[in-house]
N, C-alpha and C positions, 0 to 999 in steps of 0.2 A: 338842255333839251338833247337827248339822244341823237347821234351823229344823222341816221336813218329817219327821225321824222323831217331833219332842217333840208335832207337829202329834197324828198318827196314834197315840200313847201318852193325850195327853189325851182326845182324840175316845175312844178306845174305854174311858177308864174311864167319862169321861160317860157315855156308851151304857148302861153298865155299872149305874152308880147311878141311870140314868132307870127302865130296867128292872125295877129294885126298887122304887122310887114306883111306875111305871105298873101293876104289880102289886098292892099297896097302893091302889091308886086302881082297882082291879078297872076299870084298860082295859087289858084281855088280849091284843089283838090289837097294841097298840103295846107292853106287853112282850113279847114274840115276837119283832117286828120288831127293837127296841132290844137283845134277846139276841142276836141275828143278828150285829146291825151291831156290839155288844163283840167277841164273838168274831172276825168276820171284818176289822175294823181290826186287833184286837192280832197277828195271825198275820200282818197287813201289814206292825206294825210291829218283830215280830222278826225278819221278812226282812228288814226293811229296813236294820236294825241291821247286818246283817253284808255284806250282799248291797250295800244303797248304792239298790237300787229295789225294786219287788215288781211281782207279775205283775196285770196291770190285769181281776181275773174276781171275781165271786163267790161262783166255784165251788168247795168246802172243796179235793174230792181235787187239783187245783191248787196252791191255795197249802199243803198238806199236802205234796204229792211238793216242791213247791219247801224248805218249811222241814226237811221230812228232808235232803234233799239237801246244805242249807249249815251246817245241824246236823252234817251226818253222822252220821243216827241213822235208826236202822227203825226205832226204837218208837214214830214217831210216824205210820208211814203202816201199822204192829201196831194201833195205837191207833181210828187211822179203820176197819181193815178190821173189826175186830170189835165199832161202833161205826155203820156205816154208816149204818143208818137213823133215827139219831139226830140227823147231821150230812144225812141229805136230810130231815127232820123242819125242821131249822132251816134250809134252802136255799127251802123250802115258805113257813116263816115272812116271809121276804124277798118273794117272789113274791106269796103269797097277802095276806100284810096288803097289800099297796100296791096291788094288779090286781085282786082277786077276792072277790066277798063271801062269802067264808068268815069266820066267828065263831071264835074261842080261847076255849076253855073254859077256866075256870079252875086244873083238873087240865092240860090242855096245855099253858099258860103255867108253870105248876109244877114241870112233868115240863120243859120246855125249859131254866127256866135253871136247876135242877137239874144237869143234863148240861152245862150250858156251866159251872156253876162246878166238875164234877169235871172237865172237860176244862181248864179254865183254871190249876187246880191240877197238872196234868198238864205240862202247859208250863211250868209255874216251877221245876220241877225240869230240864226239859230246857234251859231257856233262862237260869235264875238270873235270871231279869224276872220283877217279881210286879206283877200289876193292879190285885189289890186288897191 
């Protein structure tokens, strides 16, 4: 496996179990961000897996239309449409922890990677890649 996909599968489990301390460590605002950045590596790196690049954004519906596309599957861009503002919920998290003094409550941070671990779950069936 290419040096750059093992890159982009470790990075987002990291992300992944930071997530869960930064949680534990009630700093809400870096679990947000760290739920963010799991999910939007690992979608990097199931494109990557098949596709050989991925799309340089960190825009979900992006790398969503790209991973149905090389999946060959709508039940993952089913998934995002009835989903939506779950996945601009976490696109907020990205922007907002890094730029903007907005707080995460700890019900937000809860509710975030709640949704990223039934979405994460979601893709091990489409992809046979598991994160955790």
């Amino acid at each position: 496996m290419p040096e750059e996909t093992e890159f982009l599968k470790k990075r987002a489990k990291e992300f992944w179990q930071r997530a869960k301390e930064d949680f534990l460590k009630a700093r809400y605002n870096l679990c947000a961000l760290d739920t963010e950045q799991a999910v939007q590596l690992w979608l990097k790196y199931l494109i990557f897996l098949k596709a050989g690049d991925f799309p340089k954004t960190h825009y979900f519906e992006r790398l969503i239309d790209s991973l149905s596309d090389i999946y060959n599957t709508s039940s993952v861009k089913e998934f995002y449409k009835a989903n939506i503002l779950q996945f601009s919920s976490l696109e907020d998290a990205y922007l907002t922890s890094r730029y903007l003094p907005k707080e995460f409550s700890k019900d937000e941070a809860e509710k975030l990677m709640e949704f990223a671990g039934t979405f994460l779950k979601f893709l091990e069936k489409v992809s046979n890649e598991k994160l955790v």
